[in-house]
C-alpha positions as CSV (number, residue, x, y, z in Angstrom):
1,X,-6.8,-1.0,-77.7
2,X,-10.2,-1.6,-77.1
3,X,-11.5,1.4,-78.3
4,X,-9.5,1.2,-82.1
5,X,-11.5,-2.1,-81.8
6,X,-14.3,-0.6,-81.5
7,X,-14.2,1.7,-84.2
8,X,-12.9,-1.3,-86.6
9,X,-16.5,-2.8,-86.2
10,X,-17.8,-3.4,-89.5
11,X,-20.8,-5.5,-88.1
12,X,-23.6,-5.6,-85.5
13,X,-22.9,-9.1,-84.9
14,X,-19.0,-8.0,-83.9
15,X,-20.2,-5.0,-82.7
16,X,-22.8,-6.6,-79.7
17,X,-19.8,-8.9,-79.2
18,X,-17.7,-6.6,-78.4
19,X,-20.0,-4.9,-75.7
20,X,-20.5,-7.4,-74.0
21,X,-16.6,-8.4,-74.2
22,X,-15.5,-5.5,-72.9
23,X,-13.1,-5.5,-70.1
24,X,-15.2,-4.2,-67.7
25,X,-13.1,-4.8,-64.2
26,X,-10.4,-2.8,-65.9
27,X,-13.0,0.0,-66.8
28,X,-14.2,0.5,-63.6
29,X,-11.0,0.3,-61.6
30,X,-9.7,3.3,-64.1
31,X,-12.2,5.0,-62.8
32,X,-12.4,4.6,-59.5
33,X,-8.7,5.6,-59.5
34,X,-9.3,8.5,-61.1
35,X,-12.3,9.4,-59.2
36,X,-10.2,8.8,-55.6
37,X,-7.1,11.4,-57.3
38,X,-10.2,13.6,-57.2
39,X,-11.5,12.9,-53.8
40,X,-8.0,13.6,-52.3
41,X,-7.0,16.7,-54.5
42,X,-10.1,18.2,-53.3
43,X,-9.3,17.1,-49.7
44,X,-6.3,18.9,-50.2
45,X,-7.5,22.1,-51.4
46,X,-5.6,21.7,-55.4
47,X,-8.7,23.2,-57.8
48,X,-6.5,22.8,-60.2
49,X,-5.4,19.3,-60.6
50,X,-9.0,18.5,-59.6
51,X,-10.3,20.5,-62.9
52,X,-7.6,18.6,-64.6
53,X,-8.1,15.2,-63.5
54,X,-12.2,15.7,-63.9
55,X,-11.3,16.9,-68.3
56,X,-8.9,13.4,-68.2
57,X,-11.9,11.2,-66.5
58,X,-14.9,13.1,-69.1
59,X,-12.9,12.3,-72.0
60,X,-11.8,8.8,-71.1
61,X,-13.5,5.7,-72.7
62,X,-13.4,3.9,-69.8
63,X,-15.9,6.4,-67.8
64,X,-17.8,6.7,-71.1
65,X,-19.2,3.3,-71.0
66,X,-19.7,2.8,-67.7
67,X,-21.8,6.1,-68.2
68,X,-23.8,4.2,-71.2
69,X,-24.3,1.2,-69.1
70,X,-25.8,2.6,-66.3
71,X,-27.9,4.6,-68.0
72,X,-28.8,1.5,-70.5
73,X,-28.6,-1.2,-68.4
74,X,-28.9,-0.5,-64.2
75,X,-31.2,2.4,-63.8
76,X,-34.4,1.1,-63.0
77,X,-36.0,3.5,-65.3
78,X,-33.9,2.5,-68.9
79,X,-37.2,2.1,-70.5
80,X,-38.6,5.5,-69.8
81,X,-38.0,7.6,-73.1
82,X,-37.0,11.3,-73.3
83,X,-38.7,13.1,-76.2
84,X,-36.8,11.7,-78.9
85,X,-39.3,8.0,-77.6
86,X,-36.3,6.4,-77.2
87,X,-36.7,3.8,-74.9
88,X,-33.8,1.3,-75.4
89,X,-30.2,0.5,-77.3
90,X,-28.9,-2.5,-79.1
91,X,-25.3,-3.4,-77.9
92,X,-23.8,-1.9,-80.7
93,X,-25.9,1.6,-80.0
94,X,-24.4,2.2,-76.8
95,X,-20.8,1.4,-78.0
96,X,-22.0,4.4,-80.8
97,X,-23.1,6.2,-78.0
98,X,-19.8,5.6,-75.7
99,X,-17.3,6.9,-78.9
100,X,-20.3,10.2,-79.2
101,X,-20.3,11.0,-75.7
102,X,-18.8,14.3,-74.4
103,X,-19.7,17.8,-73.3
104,X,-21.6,19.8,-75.2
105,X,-22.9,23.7,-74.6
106,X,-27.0,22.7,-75.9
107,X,-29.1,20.1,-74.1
108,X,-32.8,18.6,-75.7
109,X,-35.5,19.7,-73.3
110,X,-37.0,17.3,-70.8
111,X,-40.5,15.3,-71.5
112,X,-42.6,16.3,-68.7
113,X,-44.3,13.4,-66.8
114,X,-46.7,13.7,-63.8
115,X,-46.8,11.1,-61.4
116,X,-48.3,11.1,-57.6
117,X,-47.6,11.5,-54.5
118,X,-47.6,8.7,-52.0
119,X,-50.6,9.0,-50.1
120,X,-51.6,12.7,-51.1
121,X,-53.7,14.0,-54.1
122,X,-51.3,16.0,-55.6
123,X,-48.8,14.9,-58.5
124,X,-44.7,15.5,-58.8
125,X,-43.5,16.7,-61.8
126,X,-40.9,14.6,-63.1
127,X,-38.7,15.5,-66.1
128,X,-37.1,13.1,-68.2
129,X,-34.2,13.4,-70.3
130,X,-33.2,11.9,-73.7
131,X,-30.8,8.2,-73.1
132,X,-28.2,10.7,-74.4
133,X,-28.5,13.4,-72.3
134,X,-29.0,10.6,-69.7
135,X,-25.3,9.2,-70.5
136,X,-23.6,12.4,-70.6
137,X,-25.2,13.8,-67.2
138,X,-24.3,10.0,-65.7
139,X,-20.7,11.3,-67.6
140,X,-20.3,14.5,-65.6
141,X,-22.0,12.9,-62.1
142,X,-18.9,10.6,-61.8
143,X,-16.8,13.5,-62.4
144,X,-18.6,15.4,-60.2
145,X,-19.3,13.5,-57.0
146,X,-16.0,12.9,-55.7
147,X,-14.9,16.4,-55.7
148,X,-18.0,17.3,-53.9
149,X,-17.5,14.2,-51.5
150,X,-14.6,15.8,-50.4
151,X,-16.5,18.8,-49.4
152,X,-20.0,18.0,-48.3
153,X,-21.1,18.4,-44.8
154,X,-20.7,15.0,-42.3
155,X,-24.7,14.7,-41.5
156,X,-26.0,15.4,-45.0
157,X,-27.4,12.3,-46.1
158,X,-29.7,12.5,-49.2
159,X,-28.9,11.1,-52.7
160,X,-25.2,10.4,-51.5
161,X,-23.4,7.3,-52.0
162,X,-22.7,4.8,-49.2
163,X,-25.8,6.8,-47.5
164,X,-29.3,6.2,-46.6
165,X,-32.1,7.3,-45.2
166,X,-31.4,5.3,-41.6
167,X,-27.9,7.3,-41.4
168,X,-29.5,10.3,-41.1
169,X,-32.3,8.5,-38.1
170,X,-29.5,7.2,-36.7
171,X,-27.7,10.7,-36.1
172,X,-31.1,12.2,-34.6
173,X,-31.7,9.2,-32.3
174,X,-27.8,9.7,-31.2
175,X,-28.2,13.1,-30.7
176,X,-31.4,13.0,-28.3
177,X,-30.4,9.5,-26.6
178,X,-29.8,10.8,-23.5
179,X,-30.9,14.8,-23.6
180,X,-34.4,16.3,-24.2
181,X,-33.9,19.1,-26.9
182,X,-36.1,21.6,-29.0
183,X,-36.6,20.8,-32.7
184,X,-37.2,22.5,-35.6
185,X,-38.7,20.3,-38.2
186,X,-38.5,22.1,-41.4
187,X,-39.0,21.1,-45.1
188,X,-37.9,23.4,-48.0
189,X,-40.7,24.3,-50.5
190,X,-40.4,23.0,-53.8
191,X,-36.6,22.8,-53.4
192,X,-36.0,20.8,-56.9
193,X,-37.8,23.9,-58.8
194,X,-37.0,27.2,-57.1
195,X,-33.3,27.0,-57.2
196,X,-31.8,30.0,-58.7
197,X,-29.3,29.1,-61.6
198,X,-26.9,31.6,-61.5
199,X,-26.5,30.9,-57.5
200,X,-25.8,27.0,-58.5
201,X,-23.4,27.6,-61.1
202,X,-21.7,30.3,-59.2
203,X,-21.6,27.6,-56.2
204,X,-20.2,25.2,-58.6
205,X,-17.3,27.2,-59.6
206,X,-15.5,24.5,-61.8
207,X,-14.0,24.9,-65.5
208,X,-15.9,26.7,-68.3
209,X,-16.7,24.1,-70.8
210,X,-18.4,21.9,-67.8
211,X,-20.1,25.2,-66.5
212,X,-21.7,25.5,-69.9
213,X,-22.7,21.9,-70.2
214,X,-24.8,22.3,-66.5
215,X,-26.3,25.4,-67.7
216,X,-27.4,23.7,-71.2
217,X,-29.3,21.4,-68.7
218,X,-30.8,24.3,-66.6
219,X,-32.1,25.7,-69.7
220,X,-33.2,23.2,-71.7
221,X,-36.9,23.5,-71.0
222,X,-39.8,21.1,-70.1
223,X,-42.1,20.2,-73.2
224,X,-45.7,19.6,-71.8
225,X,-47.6,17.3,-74.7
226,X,-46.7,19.6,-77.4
227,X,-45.7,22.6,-75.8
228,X,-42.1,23.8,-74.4
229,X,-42.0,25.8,-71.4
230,X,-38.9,27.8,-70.9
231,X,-36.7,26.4,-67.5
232,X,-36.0,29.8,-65.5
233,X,-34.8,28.5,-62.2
234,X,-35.1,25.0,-60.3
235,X,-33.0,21.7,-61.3
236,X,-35.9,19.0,-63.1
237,X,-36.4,16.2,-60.9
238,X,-35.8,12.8,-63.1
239,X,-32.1,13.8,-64.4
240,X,-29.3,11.8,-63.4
241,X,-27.4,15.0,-62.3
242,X,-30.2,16.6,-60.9
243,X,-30.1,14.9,-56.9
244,X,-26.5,16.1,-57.3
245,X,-26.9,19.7,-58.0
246,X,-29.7,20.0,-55.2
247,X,-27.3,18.7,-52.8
248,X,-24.2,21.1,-54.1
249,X,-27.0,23.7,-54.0
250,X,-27.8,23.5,-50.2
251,X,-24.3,22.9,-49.3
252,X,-23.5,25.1,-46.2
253,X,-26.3,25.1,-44.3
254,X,-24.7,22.8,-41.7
255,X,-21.9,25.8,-41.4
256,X,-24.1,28.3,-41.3
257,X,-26.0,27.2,-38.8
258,X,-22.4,26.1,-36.4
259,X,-21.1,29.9,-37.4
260,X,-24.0,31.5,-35.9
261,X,-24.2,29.6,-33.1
262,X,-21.0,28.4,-31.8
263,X,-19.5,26.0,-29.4
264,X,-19.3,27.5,-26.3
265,X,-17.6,27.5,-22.8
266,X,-18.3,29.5,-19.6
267,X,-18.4,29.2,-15.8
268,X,-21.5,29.7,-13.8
269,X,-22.6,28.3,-10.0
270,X,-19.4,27.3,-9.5
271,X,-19.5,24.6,-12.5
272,X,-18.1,25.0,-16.0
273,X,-20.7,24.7,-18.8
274,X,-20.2,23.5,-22.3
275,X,-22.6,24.5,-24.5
276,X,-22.3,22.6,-27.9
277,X,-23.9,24.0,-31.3
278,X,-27.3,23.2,-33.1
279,X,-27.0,19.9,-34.7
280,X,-28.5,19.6,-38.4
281,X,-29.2,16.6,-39.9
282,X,-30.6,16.7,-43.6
283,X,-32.0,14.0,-45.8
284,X,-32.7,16.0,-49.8
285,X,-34.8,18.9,-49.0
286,X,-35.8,17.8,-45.4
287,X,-33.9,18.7,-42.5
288,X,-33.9,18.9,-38.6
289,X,-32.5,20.7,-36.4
290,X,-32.0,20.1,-32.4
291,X,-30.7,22.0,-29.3
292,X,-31.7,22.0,-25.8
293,X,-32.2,26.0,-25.9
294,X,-35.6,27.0,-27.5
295,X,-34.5,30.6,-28.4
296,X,-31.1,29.1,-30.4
297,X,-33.5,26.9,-32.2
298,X,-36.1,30.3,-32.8
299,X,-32.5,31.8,-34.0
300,X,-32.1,28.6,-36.2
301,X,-34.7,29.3,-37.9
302,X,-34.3,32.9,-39.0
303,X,-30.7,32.0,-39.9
304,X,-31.6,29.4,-42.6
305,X,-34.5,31.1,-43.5
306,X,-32.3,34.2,-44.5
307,X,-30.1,31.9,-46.0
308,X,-32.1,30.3,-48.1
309,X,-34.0,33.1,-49.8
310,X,-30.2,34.1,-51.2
311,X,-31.2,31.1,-53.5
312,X,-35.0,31.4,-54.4
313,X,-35.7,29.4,-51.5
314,X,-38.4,29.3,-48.6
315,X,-39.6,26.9,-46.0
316,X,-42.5,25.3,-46.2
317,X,-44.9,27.2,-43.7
318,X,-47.5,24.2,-43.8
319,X,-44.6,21.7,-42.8
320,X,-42.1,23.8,-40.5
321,X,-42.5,23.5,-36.6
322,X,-40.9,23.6,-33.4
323,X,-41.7,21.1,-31.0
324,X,-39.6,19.3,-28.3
325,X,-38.7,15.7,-27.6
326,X,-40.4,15.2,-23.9
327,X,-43.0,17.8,-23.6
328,X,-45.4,19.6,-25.4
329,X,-44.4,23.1,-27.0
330,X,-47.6,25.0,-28.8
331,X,-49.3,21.4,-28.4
332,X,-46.6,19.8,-30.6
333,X,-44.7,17.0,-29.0
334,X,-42.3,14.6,-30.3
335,X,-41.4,15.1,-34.4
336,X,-41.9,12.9,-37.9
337,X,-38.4,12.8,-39.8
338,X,-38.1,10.2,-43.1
339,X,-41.5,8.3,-41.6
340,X,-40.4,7.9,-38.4
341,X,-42.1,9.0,-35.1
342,X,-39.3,10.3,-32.5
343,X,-40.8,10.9,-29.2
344,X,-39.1,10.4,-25.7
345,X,-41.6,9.3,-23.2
346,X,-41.1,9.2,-18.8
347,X,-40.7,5.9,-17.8
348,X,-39.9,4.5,-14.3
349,X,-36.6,3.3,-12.8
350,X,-36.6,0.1,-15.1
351,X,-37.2,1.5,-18.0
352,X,-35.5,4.8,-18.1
353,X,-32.5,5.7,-19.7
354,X,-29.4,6.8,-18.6
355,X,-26.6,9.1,-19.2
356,X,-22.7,9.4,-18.0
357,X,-21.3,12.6,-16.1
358,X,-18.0,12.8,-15.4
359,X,-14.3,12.8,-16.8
360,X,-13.5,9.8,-18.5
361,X,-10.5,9.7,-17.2
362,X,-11.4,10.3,-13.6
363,X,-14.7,9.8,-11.6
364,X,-17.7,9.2,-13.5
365,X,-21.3,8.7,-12.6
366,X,-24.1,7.1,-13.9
367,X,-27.1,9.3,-13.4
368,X,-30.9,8.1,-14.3
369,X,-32.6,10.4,-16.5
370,X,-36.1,9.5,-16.2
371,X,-37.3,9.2,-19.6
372,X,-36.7,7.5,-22.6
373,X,-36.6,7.8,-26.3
374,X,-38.9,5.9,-28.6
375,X,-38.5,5.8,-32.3
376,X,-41.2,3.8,-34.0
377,X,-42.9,4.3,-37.6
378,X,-45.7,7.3,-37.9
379,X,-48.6,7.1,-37.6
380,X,-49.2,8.5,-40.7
381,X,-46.5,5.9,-42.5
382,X,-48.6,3.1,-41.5
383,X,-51.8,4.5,-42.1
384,X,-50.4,5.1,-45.9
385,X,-49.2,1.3,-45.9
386,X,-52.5,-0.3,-45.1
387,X,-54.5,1.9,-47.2
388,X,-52.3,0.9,-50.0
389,X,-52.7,-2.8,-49.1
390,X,-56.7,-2.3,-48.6
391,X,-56.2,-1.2,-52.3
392,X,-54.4,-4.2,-53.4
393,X,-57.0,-6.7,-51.6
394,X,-59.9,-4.9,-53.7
395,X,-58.5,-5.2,-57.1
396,X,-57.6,-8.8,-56.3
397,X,-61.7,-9.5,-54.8
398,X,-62.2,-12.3,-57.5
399,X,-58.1,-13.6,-57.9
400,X,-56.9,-16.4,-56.9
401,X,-55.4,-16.6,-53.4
402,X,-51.7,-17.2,-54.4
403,X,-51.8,-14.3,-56.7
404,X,-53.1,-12.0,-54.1
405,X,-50.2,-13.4,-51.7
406,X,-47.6,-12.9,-55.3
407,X,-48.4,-8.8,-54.8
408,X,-48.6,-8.5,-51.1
409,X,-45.4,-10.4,-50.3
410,X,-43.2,-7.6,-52.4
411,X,-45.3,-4.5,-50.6
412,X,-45.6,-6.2,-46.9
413,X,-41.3,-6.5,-47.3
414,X,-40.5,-3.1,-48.8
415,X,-42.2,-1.3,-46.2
416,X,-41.0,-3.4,-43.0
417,X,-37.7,-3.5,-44.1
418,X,-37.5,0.1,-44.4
419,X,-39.4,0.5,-41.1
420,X,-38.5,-2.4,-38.8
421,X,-35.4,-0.8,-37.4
422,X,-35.8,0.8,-33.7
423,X,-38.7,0.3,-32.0
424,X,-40.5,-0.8,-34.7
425,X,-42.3,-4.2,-32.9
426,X,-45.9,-2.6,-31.6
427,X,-46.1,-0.7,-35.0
428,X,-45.1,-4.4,-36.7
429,X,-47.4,-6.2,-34.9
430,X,-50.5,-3.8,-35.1
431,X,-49.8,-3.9,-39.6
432,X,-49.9,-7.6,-38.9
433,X,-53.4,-7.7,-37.0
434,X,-54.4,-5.1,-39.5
435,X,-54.0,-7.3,-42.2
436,X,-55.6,-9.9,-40.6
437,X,-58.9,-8.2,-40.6
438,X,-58.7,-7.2,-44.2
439,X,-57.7,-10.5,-45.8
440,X,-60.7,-12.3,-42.9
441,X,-63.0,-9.7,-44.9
442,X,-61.7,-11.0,-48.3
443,X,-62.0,-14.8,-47.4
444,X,-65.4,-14.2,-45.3
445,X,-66.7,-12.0,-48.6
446,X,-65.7,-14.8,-51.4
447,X,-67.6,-18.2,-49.2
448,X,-70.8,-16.5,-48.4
449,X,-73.1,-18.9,-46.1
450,X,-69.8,-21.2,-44.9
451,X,-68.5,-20.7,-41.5
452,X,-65.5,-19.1,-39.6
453,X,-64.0,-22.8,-38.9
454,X,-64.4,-23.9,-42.9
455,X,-63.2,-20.4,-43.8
456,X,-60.3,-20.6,-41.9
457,X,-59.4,-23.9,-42.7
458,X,-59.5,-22.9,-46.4
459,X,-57.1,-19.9,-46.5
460,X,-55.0,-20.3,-43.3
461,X,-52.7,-22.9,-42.6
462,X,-50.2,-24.4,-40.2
463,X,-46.3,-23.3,-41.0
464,X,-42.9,-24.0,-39.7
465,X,-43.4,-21.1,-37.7
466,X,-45.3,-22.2,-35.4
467,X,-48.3,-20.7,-36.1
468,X,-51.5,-19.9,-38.7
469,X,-50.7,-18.2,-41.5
470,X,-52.5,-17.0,-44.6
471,X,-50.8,-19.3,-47.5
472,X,-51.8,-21.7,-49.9
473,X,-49.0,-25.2,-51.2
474,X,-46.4,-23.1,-52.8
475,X,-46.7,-20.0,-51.2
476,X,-47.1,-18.3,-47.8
477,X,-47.8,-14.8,-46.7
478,X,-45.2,-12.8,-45.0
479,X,-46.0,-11.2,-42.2
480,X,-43.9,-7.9,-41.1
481,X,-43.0,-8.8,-38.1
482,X,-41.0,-11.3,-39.4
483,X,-38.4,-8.2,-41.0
484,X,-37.9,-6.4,-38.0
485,X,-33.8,-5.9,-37.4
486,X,-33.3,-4.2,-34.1
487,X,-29.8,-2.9,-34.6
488,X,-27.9,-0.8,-37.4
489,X,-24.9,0.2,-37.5
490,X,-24.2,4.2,-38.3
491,X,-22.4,5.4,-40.5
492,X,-19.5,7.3,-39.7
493,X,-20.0,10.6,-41.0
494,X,-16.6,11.5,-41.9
495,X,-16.0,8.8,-44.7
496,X,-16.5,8.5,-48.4
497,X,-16.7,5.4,-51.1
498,X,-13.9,7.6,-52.5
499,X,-11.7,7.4,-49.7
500,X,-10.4,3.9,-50.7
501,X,-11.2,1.8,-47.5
502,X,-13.0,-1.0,-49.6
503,X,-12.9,-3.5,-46.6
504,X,-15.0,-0.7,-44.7
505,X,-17.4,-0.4,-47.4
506,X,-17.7,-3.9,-48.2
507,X,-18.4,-4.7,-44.9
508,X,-21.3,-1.9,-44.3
509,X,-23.1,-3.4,-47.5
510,X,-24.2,-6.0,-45.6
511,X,-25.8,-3.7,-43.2
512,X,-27.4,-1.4,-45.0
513,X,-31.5,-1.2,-44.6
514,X,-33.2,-3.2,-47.0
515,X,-31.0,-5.5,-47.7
516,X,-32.2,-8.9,-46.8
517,X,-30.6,-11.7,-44.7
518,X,-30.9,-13.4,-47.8
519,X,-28.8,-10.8,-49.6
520,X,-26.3,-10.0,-46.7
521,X,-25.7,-14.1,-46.4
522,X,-25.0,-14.3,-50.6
523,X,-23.0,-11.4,-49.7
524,X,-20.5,-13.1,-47.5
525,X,-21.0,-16.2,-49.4
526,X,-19.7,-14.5,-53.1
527,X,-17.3,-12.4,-51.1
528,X,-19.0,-9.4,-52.3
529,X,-18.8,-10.0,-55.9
530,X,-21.3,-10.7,-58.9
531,X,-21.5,-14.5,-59.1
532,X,-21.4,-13.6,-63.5
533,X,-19.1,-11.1,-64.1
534,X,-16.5,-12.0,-61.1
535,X,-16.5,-8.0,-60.5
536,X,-16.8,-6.2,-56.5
537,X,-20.6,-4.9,-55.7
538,X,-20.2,-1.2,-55.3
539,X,-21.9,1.3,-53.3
540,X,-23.9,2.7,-56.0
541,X,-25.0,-1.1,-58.1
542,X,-27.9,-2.7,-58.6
543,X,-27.5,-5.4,-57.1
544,X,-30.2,-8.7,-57.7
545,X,-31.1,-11.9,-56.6
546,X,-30.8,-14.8,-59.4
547,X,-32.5,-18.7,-59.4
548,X,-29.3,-20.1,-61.0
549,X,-32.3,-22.6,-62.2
550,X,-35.0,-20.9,-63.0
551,X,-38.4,-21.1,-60.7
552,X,-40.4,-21.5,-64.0
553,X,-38.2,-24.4,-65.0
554,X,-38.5,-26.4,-61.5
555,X,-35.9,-24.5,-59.3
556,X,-36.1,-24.3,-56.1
557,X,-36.0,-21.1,-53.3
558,X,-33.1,-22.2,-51.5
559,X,-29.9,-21.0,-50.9
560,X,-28.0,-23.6,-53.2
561,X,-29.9,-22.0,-55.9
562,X,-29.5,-18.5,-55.1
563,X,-26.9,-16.0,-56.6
564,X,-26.4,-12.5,-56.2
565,X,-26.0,-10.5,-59.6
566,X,-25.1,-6.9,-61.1
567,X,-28.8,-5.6,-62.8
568,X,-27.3,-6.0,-65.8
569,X,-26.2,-9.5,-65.7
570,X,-29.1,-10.6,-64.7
571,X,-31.0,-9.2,-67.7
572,X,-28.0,-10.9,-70.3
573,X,-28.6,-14.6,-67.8
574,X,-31.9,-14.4,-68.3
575,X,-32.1,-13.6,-71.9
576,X,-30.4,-17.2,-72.2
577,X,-31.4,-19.2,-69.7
578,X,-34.8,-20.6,-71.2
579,X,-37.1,-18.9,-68.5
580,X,-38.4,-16.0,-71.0
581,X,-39.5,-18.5,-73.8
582,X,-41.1,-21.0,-71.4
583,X,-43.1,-17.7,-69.9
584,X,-43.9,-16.7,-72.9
C-alpha cells in the first residue's frame, strides 16, 4: 500500500511527506526477517532458497528504502559526490530513487579521491561511487551479508557487524594469557587493489543477474580529474560493498591454516600431549597468527603465502615478522596488532600470572608461570596522537582558550576511548603529562614577561575532580585518563546479528569500545531505542547524542537533557528545532 502511494504523488510537498511518513519499524522488521531466513538457509546448507530469498529481499520496497536512507541519510559521508557531483537528495528524490532501484549489468565509474595516511606521507586511494550506485551496492550488501554471516570464520573481525576492532585484541590477549607463543605478524599488500576478479566472483558463486551486477562494479573504472583508468583487478576502497567483498575474498584462510596444521594427540615421557592448531585472528587485511612451535609458525607462513598468490595477493615484506611474546627472536620481541603493543614481561611471585593443569573434573593445580602479559597502546599509536595534538595547539597559537579546548576535547576522547582498554593507565597517564607540556608552552608563549604563578592561575583551574585542570567558565579539558575502562567483554565468536538473539545484542551495545558512559547510561535509560522514531538501535546505526534543548538556546549538558537518536533523526530535529537559524 505504501508504495501505490507513492507512485500517486503528484507533488513534492506530498511527496517529502510521505518520506518521512513512511512506516519505517515495519520496513526494517521485513527485512531483518528476511535477512535471518537467509542466515539460517545458509546455516543449513539450502543454496537455493538462499538465491531465492536474496531476488525476494533485492526487489522488495521495504529493503529499497532502507538502502536509500542509509546511503542519504546515515553514512557519514552522504555529502561526498560520485562523478555525476551529486552530493545530496530532496525527500521526494530518494523515494524516486527507492521505486528506480534494482540490479543492473553497467555501473558509472568511481571519482577517484586521494586522502592520507595517518601519520605517514603517503596517500590512500579512495574511490567514490555515484548516490545511486551507492543505494544499489547498500541494496545488494543486505542481501549479501547474512548469507556470508553464516559462513565466515569465528575470529575474523574486520568490517563485520556486531564486531570491532577490540574482539579481535580480545582473542590474541586470550590466546597468550597464560602461554608464551611465536607470532607471525603479517599484513597483506595492497589487499583492496590486487584482488583478482574472476577469483572473487568465482568465490561468490551466487545467481547470474547478481554476478553481473558485482562485476559491473569491478569494472567500472576510476576516473582521475578527467581521465578513466580501466579497473583490472582489486575492489575500490570507498564503495559500500567493497569491505564486503574483501572479506568474502579472504575467506578461508582461518581453514587453511587449521587443515595444514591440525589438532593433534600423542604420548611421550609417559604424559599425553595435546597439541592444538595455529590460531589466526584477522582484523581487514591484517592478521596474526600464534603457536607455541616456531617451525609451525615458519610453516604458517608459506601456507598463506601460497594461498594468497592464488588471488593476486602477497604479504607485505616491510610489515611481516616473526617474533615471540616473552623473548627476543631475530631481536623482535613482543608484536603491534590494531595499535596495540602485546608483550609478556617476567615478573616475580606477586605479579605473575598463572595457569590451571589438570582435569576439571578431577585434581587440578594451580601452577605460577612467571611472566605476565601486558597489552598497552604502541608506541608508535601515541607518538601519532600527540603529534597530531602538537598540530592542533599550533594552528590555535592566537585562539581563544575555550576554542582550543572545543577541538582538543573531541581528539583527546576518540583516541582514549579506543585505547584505554587493557593496560592502558602508564600510556594514559604519560598523553596526559605530555599535553601538559605542550599546552604550558602555549600559555607560557601567549603572556611573555608574566610568571609561572600568574600563568597558571590564568589557564588552569580548580575542578570537581579534585585537581588543576586546563579549562576556562564553560568549559574544561578532558584529560585521557579519565576514559580508561579496564574490562570488555568478548565477543563470542560463534554469533551473528542475524541469528535473532536481540536481548544478546542489545545488551553487548552497551559494551562496545567507544561508546561512552554517557551513551551506554541513555542506552539503558531509552531501553535501546531512538528517543524520535520509537524504533530498536541496531548493530549497524548511527547512533547520536541529542540536547533535547539546544546548547545554543540555553540547554544544559546534563542528563535530563540528553537523548540518544538515529543519525537521521537528529538531522530532521534539528532542521526544526531553532538551533540552525540562531547559529546562523
Amino acid at each position: 500500500m505504501n508504495q501505490v502511494a507513492v507512485k500517486m504523488s503528484k507533488t513534492e510537498l506530498n511527496t517529502t511527506v510521505e518520506w518521512k511518513a513512511l512506516p519505517w519499524h515495519t520496513l526494517e522488521a521485513k527485512v531483518f526477517k528476511l535477512q535471518t531466513r537467509i542466515y539460517r538457509a545458509e546455516q543449513n546448507g539450502d543454496t537455493q532458497a538462499v538465491h531465492q530469498l536474496q531476488k525476494t529481499l533485492i526487489h522488495s520496497w521495504a529493503a529499497k528504502c532502507l538502502a536509500v536512507r542509509k546511503v542519504t541519510q546515515d553514512n557519514r559521508g552522504k555529502q561526498t559526490a560520485g562523478i555525476d557531483g551529486v552530493k545530496a537528495l530532496k525527500p521526494n528524490e530518494r523515494l524516486q530513487l527507492a521505486q528506480q532501484l534494482g540490479l543492473s549489468d553497467k555501473s558509472m565509474p568511481v571519482r577517484q579521491v586521494l586522502i592520507p595516511k595517518p601519520g605517514k606521507s603517503e596517500k590512500r586511494a579512495l574511490g567514490i561511487p555515484t548516490i545511486q550506485e551507492r543505494a544499489r551496492q547498500a541494496l545488494v550488501k543486505l542481501a549479501l551479508e547474512p548469507q556470508w554471516e553464516a559462513k565466515f570464520e569465528p575470529h575474523s573481525y574486520g568490517f563485520r557487524p556486531g564486531r570491532s576492532a577490540h574482539d579481535a585484541l580480545k582473542a590474541v590477549q586470550h590466546s597468550i594469557k597464560q602461554k608464551a607463543k611465536y607470532v607471525l605478524d603479517a599484513d597483506i599488500s595492497k589487499c583492496f587493489d590486487q584482488i583478482d576478479h574472476t577469483k572473487l566472483l568465482n568465490k561468490l558463486n551466487t545467481f547470474p543477474s547478481l554476478r553481473r551486477q558485482i562485476r559491473a562494479w569491478l569494472k567500472a573504472g576510476v576516473i582521475t580529474g578527467n581521465t578513466w583508468f580501466l579497473s583490472e583487478k582489486g575492489t575500490p576502497q570507498g564503495g559500500v560493498i567493497s569491505p564486503l567483498l574483501a572479506n568474502i575474498a579472504l575467506h578461508g584462510m582461518e581453514e587453511t591454516i587449521q587443515q595444514a596444521f591440525p589438532r593433534r594427540y600423542f604420548r611421550a615421557e609417559g604424559k599425553r600431549w595435546d597439541i592444538r592448531p595455529p590460531k589466526l585472528v584477522r582484523f581487514a587485511d591484517d592478521f596474526v597468527i600464534l603457536h607455541e612451535d616456531l617451525s609451525v609458525i615458519q610453516g604458517c607462513q608459506q601456507q598463506i603465502s601460497t594461498w594468497l598468490s592464488d588471488l593476486g595477493l602477497t604479504l607485505h615484506p616491510a610489515k611481516t615478522r616473526i617474533s615471540h611474546t616473552l623473548v627476543p627472536v631475530e631481536g623482535n620481541v613482543g608484536f603491534d596488532f590494531l595499535g596495540y603493543h602485546f608483550q609478556q614481561h617476567s615478573v616475580g611471585k606477586h605479579r605473575t600470572s598463572h595457569v590451571t593443569i589438570g582435569n576439571p573434573n578431577g585434581n587440578q593445580q594451580v601452577k605460577p608461570l612467571g611472566y605476565r602479559l601486558f597489552v598497552t597502546p604502541s608506541k608508535e599509536s601515541l607518538k601519532r596522537h600527540m603529534a597530531r595534538i602538537k598540530t592542533v595547539i599550533q594552528q590555535h597559537s592566537h585562539s581563544p582558550q575555550d576554542a582550543l579546548i572545543r577541538v582538543l576535547n573531541p581528539i583527546i576522547r576518540g583516541w582514549a576511548k579506543y585505547f584505554g582498554y587493557f593496560n592502558a593507565r602508564p600510556q594514559l597517564t604519560k598523553a596526559d603529562y605530555q599535553l601538559y607540556l605542550k599546552l604550558k608552552a602555549w600559555a607560557t608563549a601567549r603572556c611573555t614577561g608574566r610568571g609561572a604563578t600568574k600563568i597558571a592561575e590564568k589557564y588552569w583551574h580548580f575542578q570537581e575532580l579534585g585537581r588543576w585542570q586546563f579549562s576556562t567558565d564553560t568549559v574544561v579539558l578532558t584529560k585521557h585518563i579519565q576514559h580508561r575502562t579496564a574490562v570488555y567483554t568478548h565477543l563470542n565468536s560463534q554469533r551473528s546479528p542475524f541469528d535473532g538473539d536481540w536481548t544478546y545484542w542489545a545488551k553487548r551495545m552497551g559494551h562496545y569500545p567507544g561508546v561512552s558512559f554517557r551513551v551506554a547510561t541513555l542506552l539503558k535509560r531509552q531501553e535501546g531505542k531512538c528517543a524520535r522514531c520509537h524504533l530498536t538501535f541496531t548493530t549497524e546505526d548511527r547512533i547520536e547524542v541529542d540536547h533535547i534543548q539546544p546548547r545554543i538556546l540555553g540547554g544544559a549538558d546534563t542528563f535530563d537533557n540528553l537523548q540518544l537518536l538515529h543519525g537521521h533523526c537528529h538531522d530532521a530535529k534539528t532542521a526544526t528545532d531553532g538551533s540552525l537559524q540562531l547559529a546562523t
